[in-house]
C-alpha positions in Angstrom: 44.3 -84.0 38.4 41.6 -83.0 40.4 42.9 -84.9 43.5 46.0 -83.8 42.7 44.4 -80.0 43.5 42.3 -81.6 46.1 45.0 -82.8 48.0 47.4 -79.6 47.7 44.9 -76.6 48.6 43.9 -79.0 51.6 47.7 -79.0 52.6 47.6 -75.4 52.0 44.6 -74.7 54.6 46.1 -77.0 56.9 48.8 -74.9 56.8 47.5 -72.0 57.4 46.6 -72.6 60.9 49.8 -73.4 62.2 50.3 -70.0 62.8 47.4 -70.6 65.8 48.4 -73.6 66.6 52.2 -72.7 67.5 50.5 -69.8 69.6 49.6 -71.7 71.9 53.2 -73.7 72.5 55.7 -71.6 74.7 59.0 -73.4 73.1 61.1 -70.9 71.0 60.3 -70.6 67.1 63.8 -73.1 65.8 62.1 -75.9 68.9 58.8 -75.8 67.7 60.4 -76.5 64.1 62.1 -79.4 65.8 59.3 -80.9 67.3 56.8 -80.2 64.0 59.4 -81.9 61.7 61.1 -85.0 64.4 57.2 -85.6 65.1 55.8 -85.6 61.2 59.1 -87.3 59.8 58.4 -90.2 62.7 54.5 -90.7 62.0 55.2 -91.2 58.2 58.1 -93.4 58.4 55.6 -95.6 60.8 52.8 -95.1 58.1 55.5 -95.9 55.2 56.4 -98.7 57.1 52.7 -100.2 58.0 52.6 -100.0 54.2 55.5 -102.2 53.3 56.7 -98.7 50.8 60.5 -99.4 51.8 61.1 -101.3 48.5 60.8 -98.3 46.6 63.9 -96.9 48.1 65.9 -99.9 46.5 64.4 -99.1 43.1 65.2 -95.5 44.2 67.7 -94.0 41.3 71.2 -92.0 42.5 69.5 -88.4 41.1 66.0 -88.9 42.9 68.1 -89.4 46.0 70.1 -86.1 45.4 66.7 -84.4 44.7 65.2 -85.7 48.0 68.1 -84.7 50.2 67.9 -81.6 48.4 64.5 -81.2 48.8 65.1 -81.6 52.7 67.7 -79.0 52.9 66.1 -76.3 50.9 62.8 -77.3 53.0 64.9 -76.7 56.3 66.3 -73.5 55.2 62.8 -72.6 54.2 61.2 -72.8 57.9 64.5 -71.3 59.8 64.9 -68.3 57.8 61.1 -67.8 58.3 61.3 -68.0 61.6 64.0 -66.2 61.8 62.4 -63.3 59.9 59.4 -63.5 62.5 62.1 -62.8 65.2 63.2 -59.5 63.7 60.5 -58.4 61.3 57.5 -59.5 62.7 55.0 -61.9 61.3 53.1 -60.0 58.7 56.1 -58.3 56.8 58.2 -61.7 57.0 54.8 -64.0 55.0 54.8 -60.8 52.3 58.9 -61.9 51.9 58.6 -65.7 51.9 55.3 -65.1 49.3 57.6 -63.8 47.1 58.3 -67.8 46.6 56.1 -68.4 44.2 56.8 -65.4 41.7 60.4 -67.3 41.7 59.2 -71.0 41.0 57.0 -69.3 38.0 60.3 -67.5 36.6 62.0 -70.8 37.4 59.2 -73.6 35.6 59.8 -71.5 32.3 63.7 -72.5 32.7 63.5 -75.6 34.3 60.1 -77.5 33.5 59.8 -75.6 30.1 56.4 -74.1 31.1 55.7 -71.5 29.1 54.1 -68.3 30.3 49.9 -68.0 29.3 48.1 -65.1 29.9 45.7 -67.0 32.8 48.8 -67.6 34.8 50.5 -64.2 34.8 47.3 -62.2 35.1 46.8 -64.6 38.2 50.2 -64.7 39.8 49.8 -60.4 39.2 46.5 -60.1 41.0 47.4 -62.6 44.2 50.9 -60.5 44.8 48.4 -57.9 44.6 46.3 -60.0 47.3 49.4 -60.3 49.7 50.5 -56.5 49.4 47.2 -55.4 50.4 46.9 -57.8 53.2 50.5 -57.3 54.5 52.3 -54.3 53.0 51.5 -52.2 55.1 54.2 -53.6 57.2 56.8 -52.9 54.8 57.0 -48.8 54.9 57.9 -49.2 58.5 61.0 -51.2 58.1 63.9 -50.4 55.8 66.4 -53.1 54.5 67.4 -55.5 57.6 68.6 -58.7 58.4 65.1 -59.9 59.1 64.3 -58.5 54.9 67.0 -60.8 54.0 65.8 -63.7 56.1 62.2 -63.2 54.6 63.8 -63.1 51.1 66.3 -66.6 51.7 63.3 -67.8 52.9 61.3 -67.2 49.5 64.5 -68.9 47.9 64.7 -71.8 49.8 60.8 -72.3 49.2 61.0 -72.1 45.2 63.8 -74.3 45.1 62.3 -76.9 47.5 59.3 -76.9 45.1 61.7 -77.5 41.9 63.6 -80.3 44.2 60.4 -81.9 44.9 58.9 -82.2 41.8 62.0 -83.8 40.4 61.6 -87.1 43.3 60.6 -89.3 40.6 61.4 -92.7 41.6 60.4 -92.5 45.3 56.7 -92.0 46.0 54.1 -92.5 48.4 54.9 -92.3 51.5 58.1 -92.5 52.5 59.7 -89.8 50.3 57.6 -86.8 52.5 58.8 -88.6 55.2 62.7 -88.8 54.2 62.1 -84.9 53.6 61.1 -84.0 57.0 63.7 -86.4 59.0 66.4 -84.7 56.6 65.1 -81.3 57.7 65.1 -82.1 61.0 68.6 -82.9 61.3 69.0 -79.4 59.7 67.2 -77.8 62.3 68.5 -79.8 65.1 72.0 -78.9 64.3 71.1 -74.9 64.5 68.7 -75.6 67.0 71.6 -77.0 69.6 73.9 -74.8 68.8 71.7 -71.7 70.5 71.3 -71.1 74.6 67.8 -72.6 75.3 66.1 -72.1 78.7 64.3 -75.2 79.7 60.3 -74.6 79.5 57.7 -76.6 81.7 55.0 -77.8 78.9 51.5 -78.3 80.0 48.8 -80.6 78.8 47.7 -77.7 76.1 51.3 -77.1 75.1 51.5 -80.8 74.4 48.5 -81.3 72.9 49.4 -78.9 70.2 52.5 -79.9 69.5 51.0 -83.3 68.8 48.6 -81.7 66.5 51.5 -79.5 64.9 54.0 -82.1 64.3 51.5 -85.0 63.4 48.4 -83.2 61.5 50.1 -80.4 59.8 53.0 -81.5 59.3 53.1 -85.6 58.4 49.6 -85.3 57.3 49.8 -81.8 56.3 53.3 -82.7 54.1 52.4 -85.5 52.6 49.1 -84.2 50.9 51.3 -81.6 49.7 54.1 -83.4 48.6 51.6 -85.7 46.6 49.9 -82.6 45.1 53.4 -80.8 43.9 54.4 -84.0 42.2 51.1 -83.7 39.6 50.6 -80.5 39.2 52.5 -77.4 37.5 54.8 -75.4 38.9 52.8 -72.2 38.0 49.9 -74.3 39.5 51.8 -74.9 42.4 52.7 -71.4 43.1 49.2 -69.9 42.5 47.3 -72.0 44.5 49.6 -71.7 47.4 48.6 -68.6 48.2 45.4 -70.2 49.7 47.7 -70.7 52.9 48.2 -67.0 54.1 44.2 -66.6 52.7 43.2 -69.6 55.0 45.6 -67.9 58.1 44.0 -64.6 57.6 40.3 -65.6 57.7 41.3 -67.5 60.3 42.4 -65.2 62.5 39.4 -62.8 62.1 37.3 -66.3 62.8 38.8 -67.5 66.1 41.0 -64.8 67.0 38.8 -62.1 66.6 41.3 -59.6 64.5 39.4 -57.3 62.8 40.3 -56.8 59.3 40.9 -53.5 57.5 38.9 -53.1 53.8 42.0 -53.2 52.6 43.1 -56.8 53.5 39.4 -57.6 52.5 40.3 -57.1 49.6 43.4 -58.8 49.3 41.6 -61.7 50.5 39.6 -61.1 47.8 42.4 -60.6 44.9 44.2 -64.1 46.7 41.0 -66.2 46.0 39.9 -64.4 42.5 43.7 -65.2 41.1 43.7 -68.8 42.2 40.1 -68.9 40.4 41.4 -67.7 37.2 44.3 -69.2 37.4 42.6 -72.6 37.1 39.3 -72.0 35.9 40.4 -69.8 32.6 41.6 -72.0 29.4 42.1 -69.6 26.6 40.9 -71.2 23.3 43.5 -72.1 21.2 43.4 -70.7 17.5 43.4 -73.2 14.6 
């Protein structure tokens, strides 16, 4: 279990600086979700296949196969309604709506994984919503109920039912099952992507560089440590310690971008990293 949490929070801090990395690439928001998945979903499949992993996809059962293809759609819907959301509502208020993710998979493990709710969990999930409100909400007063809300919110659906879809690939591991994820995705995306005017944009040697870095660090590497980690651990698990994405992005961007942060988001930052803590940390005694 513990490289099962190893491997997820270091997904999660990988991706929190994509946010700074995509900065820097002058592509619209649905190309650089293109690239990002075309360019992880390649350099898995070559990994899967320097493996020798492709027998597991003969051993593969019909349901893990309608979980995995599920699993690509809701994680395609996921990225294009955030992005989306970025267009119209900006990039703070659309994070608070696609956080509200993992207060659905915990409402969704009790139904679907049987997890029942413990007092560590709530009181974790309560003080990291807390976290993101104070870190974004401030946002939200200025905006009333828009496309880009509802974008934000699909978004927050998509992600708690790509967490449920993933956990229930059983029979395909490794490798290759992140991988089939991201190329299914990117046929998604490439469908929508097409389907909007584009204006061609010359790409420099920085551009190019971080699209590498986009598409092959945080997203095949990025995906697969987080894939791995989803399959082990809880739901609830899942959803708390997720939080350490927009945590990672915000210190971050006071770090290397130089934003200054308000007391207020200092303490959200603080509420997001006490509530994974006791999340994880606090195991109630059980009466005999």
């Amino acid at each position: 279990m513990r490289e099962a949490y190893i491997k997820f929070i270091l997904a999660a801090v990988i991706f929190g600086t994509n946010g700074i990395i995509a900065s820097h690439i002058s592509l619209s928001s649905y190309e650089i979700v293109l690239t990002r998945t075309v360019l992880g979903g390649s350099f898995l499949l070559i990994l899967a296949t320097a493996r020798r992993e492709w027998g597991s996809l003969r051993r593969a059962s019909s349901t893990s196969w309608v979980w995995l293809i599920l699993s690509g759609l809701f994680l395609s819907g996921n990225w294009l309604f955030l992005y989306e959301a970025y267009q119209h509502i900006g990039v703070s208020l659309a994070t608070l709506m696609c956080y509200c993710g993992p207060i659905l998979i915990m409402i969704l493990s009790y139904f679907v994984f049987h997890e029942p709710f413990t007092v560590p969990k709530v009181a974790a999930m309560v003080i990291v919503t807390v976290g993101i409100v104070c870190i974004n909400g401030a946002d939200f007063q200025a905006h009333g109920l828009s496309w880009g809300l509802v974008c934000g919110f699909l978004s927050a659906v998509c992600f708690a039912l790509l967490v449920v879809a993933m956990k229930k690939v059983s029979t395909i591991g490794g490798i290759l099952s992140p991988a089939c994820q991201l190329l299914v995705a990117s046929l998604v995306v490439a469908a929508v992507t097409l389907s909007m005017p584009t204006t061609p944009v010359p790409l420099d040697r920085t551009n190019i560089a971080c699209m590498l870095c986009l598409g092959i660090v945080n997203t095949g590497l990025g995906y697969y440590l987080y894939f791995s980690g989803v399959q082990r651990l809880s739901a609830q698990s899942v959803s708390i310690c997720g939080y350490m994405e927009p945590f990672t992005a915000l210190a971050l961007s006071a770090i290397l971008l130089g934003e200054s942060l308000t007391v207020l988001q200092w303490l959200g930052a603080a509420c997001i990293l006490g509530g994974v803590a006791l999340s994880e940390l606090w195991h109630p005694c059980k009466k005999r």
